[in-house]
N, C-alpha and C positions, 0 to 999 in steps of 0.2 A: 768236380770238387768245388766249393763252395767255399768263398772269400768270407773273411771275418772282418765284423763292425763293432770297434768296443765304442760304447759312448757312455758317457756323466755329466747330469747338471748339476747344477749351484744355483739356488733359489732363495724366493725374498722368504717364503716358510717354509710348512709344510702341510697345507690346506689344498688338497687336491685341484679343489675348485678355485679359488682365491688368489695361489700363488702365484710368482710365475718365475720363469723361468731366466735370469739374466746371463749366466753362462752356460755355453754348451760344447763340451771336447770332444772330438768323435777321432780314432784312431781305425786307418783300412790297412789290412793286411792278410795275405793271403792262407791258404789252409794251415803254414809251418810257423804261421805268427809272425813272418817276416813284413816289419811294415813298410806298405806301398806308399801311405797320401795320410794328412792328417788335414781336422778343420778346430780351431779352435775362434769362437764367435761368441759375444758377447752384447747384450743393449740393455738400454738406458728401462728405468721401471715404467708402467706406464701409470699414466696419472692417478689413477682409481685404485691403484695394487699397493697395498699399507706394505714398505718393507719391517718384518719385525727383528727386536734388536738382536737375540738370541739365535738368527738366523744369519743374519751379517755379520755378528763379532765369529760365526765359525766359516762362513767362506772366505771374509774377509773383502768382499766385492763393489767397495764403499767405490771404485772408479766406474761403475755402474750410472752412478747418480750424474757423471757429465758424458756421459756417452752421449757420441752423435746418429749413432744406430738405432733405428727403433725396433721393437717389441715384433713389428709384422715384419720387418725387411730377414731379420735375424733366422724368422721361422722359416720365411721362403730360399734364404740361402743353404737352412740346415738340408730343407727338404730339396733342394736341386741337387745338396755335392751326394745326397746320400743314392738320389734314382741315376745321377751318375755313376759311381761304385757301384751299383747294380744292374748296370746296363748287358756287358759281356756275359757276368754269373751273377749269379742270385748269392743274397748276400745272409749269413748269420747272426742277429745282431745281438750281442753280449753286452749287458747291463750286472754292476752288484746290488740286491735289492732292486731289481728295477721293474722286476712286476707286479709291488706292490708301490713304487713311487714314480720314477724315472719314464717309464714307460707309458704311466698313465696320464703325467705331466705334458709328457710328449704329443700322446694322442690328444688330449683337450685344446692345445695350444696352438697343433695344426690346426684343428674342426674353429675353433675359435677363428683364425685368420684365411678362412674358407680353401686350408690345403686339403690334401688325400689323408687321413686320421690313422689310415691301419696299414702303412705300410712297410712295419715289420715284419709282417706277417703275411703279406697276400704277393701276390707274383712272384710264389714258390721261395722267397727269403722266409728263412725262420727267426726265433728270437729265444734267446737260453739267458738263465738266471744264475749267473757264476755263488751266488750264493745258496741261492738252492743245490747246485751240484755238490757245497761243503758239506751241506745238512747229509748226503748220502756218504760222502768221504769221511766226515768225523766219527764216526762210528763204522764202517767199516774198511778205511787205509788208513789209518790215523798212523798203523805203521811206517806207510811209505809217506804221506803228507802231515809232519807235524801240525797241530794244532796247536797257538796257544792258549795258555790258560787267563784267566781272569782274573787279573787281580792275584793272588798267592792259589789258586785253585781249589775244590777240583774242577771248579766250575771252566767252563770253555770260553773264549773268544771269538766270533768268527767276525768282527769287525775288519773292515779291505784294510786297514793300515797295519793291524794289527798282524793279520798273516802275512801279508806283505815284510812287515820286521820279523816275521819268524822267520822269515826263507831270505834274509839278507837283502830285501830289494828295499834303498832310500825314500825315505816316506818323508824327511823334509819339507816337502811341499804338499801334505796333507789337504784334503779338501777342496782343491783346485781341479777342476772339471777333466783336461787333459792329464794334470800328475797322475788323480784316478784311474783313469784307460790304462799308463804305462805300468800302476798296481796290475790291474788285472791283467794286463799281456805278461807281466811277470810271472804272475802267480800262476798261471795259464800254460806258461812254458817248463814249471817247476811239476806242475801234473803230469801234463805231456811224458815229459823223461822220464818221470818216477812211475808212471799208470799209463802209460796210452791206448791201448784199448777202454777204459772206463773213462777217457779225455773225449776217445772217438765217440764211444757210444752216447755219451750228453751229444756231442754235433749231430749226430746221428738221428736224437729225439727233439730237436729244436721244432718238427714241424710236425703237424698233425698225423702225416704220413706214417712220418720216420714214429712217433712215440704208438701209431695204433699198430704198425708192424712189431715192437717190443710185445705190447701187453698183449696181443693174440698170437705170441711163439708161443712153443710148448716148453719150457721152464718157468719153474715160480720165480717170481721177481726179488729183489732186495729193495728194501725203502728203506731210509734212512730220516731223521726227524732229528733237530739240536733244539731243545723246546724249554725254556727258560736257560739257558747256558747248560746243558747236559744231553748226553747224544742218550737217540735210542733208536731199536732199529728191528723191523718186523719181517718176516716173509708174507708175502703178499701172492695174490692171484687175480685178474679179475673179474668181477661175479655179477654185472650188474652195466646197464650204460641207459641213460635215461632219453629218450629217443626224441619227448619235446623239447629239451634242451640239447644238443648232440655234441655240446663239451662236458659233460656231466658223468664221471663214471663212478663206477665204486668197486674198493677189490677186498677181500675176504682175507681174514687175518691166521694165514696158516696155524700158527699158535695155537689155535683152538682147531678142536678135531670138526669135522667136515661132518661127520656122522651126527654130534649133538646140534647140529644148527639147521643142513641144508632141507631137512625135514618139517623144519617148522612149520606154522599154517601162516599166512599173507598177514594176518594180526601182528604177530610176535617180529616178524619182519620189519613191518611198516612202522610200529616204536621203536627197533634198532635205526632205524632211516630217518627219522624224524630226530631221536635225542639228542645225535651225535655227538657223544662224549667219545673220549681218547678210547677208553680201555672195552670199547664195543668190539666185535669181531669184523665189524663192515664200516669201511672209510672209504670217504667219499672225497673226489680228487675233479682237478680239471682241468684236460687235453691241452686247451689251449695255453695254460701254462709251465711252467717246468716244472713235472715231477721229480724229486730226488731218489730216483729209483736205475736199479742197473738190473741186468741179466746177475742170477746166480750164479750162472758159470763165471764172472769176473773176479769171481769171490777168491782173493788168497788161502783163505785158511776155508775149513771144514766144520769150525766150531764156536762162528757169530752165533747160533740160536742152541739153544739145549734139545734141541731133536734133530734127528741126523739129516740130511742133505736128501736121502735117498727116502726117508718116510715125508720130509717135506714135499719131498715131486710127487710121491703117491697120494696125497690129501690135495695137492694141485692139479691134478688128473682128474679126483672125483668131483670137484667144485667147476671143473672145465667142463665134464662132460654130462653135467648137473641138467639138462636144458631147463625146467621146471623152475631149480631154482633161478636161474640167469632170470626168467622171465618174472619170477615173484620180486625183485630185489630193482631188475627195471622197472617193475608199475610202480613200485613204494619211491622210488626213486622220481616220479613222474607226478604221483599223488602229492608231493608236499605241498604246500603253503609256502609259498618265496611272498612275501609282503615287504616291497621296495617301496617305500615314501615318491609321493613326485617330488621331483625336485620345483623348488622353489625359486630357482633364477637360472640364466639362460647356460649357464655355464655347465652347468650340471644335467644339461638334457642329451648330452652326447649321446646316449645310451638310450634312452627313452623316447627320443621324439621322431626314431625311425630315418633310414637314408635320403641324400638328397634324389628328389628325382630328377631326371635325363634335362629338364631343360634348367633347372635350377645349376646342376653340375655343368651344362656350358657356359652358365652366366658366373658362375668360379672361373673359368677359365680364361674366358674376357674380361672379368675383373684384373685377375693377375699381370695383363699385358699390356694397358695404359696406365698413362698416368694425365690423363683429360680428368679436370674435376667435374665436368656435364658427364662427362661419359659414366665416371664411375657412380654420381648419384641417379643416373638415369637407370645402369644396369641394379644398381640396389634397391631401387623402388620395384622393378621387374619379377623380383624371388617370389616363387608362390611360397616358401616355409617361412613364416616372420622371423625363423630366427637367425637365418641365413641373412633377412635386411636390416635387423638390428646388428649384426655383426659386423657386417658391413658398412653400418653407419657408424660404428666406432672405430675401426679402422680409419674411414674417410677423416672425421673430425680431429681422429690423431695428428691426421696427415698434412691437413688444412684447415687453417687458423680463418681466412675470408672468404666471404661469398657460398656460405654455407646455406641448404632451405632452413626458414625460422624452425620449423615442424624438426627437423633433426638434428637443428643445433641446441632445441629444449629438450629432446630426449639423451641427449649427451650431456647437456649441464644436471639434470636431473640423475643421472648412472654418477656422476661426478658428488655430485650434493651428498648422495645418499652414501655412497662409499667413503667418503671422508668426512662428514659431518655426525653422521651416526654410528651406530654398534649394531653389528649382526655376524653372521658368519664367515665375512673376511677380515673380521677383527677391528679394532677402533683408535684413531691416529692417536687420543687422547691417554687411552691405555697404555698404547706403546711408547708414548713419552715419558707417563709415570715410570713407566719399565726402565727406561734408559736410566730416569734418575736415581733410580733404586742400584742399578747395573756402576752406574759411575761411583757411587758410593763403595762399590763393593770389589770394585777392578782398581789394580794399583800398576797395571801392566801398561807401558805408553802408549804401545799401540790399539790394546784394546780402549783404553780411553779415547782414541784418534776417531776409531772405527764408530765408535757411538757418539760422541760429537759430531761426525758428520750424516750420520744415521738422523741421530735430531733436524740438521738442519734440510735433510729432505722432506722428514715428515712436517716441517714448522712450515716450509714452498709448498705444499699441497692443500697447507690451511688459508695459504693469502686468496 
């Protein structure tokens, strides 16, 4: 059985590439939610990271700006307490929205301070998206798991404070990295009791394993979708896995009869696979994140879809036992056109500039374990991937003010220049001060006036 990892950050935005990260809460506890160990860790911004102001007036994390921790020491502790909690059992690591922020913050910010990037996910730990699990529950347990509404409704809610106030658990301390985790242990334990079988089966799909055992049983699945504040909710199969990308699937939308589609010729297919609009028959999904999908059998009632239970499993039979189609829906699926931009600075090449190799990833490891300022500019000159020596060289210069080589104390003042003297895609110190003074005009609240006064006086110490 496999230990549970809730974590949340609090960040200077929300620029994937840009931000970063100043607190981070992680809550360990075991399969029943019972918590074992908590980390709650925090540092200081680093010089080149613009905090913006609308980012700070909501976590509130203006004691950021005298912290004595820095930016790498912060990451390396996350990443020691967490391969600790993982050492006995493999761990599941539980984010809300955190596959599309939290988790990607996470990864960039190791890779950035030359840790392990992906290790929510690799030595058999998985990682689940308590918010995607809502997207399947609002639409189909909304019986057992209220939802609230938005605003006077009918529109939905599925913001972490906001269910967390629907099911009684104190949201007082909203926004705060650790209060976060004890939402989601709450909300987490209100599933459990109310649904626990469709609580297990999300743990259950955290890993690539667990979710390709789902989608190759023989029942049609339930997908659930909350898609501008309103649930909706398909039967699904799946018809398709694209084999040069091997997170890549696609499942065929019961709804539609099996007879009008699976016959199609490779043309008609490969414009459904390419347009991907909502109301297609074939949607395209991906393993390695949380699908918000259950077995049909967890289904309370009999009558989420307007055709019965028992014609939905016979149109899932025929699309299963399709070979032809599987195969026409994997090459369209294979055929497209993914046009990914390079990225343009070093931050954003996590994904693109391929793994470190064998002797690169020992000279991480030696890094980590002096602190010799020869030693660490010797092993950063060493890296065959420049990016792994530029990362390195800003690490060092964070670290150490004297005795730096000229060649890497110019390419540090020049990353410095350029991030706070000018405007590009980490945003502009200049902008963000108009901002505050527009912000201050407009806020009559003490604190939020606190919070942005001293939000100014960091970005105004980044201009000296």
């Amino acid at each position: 059985m496999n230990n549970l990892i809730f974590y949340d950050t609090e960040t200077t935005g929300i620029h994937k590439d840009f931000s970063q990260i100043i607190q981070c809460g992680s809550i360990f506890t075991d399969i029943n939610l019972n918590q074992k160990s908590e980390q709650n860790i925090g540092s200081a911004p680093l010089p080149w990271v613009i905090p913006q102001p609308k980012a700070m007036l909501t976590n509130k994390k203006i004691n950021s700006f005298s912290s004595n921790i820095s930016h790498y020491q912060m990451m390396k502790e996350i990443q020691n307490q967490w391969k600790e909690w993982c050492l006995d059992l493999p761990a599941i690591f539980i984010t809300y929205n955190g596959h599309a922020f939290d988790e990607e913050l996470i990864r960039r910010q190791f890779w950035c301070n030359l840790l392990e990037p992906y290790i929510t996910n690799t030595n058999q730990n998985g990682r689940l998206d308590l918010m995607l699990m809502i997207h399947n529950i609002a639409p189909f347990f909304s019986e057992e798991i209220s939802i609230p509404y938005f605003e006077d409704g009918p529109a939905l809610s599925i913001k972490l404070e906001h269910l967390a106030d629907e099911h009684g658990i104190d949201v007082s301390d909203a926004h705060d990295a650790i209060s976060d985790c004890k939402f989601m242990i709450g909300l987490c334990k209100v599933i459990k009791d109310k649904i626990p079988e469709v609580f297990d089966s999300f743990l259950n799909i955290s890993t690539k394993e667990g979710i390709k055992n789902l989608l190759y049983s023989n029942e049609f699945l339930a997908l659930g979708e909350v898609y501008r504040r309103h649930p909706f909710k398909y039967p699904v199969v799946i018809c398709g896995a694209d084999n040069s990308r091997p997170n890549e699937i696609c499942f065929f939308d019961l709804s539609f009869d099996p007879d009008d589609i699976i016959n199609l010729d490779f043309t008609e297919i490969n414009k459904m696979i390419q347009s991907g609009k909502r109301d297609l028959p074939l949607k395209k999904y991906k393993i390695n994140k949380t699908i918000p999908i259950c077995s049909s059998k967890l289904l309370k009632k009999n009558n989420h879809f307007d055709i019965t239970h028992d014609e939905l499993q016979r149109r899932a039979d025929i699309v299963r036992s399709n070979k032809d189609f599987f195969t026409k829906v994997s090459q369209a699926m294979e055929d497209r056109i993914m046009n990914f931009p390079e990225p343009d600075y070093i931050e954003g090449t996590i994904y693109s500039g391929g793994f470190p190799s064998y002797r690169d990833q020992d000279l991480m490891k030696e890094f980590h374990i002096t602190d010799d300022l020869e030693q660490l500019i010797k092993i950063s000159r060493n890296f065959e991937d420049e990016r792994f020596r530029l990362l390195a060289e800003r690490i060092i210069c964070n670290k150490y003010s004297t005795n730096i080589p000229e060649d890497i104390k110019s390419r540090y003042d020049d990353l410095i220049n350029e991030r706070v003297h000018s405007e590009g895609k980490w945003g502009s110190v200049d902008k963000a001060l108009n901002e505050i003074e527009k912000l201050l005009d407009e806020k009559n609240n003490k604190e939020d006036q606190s919070i942005l006064l001293a939000t100014k006086e960091q970005l105004l110490s980044m201009q000296q």
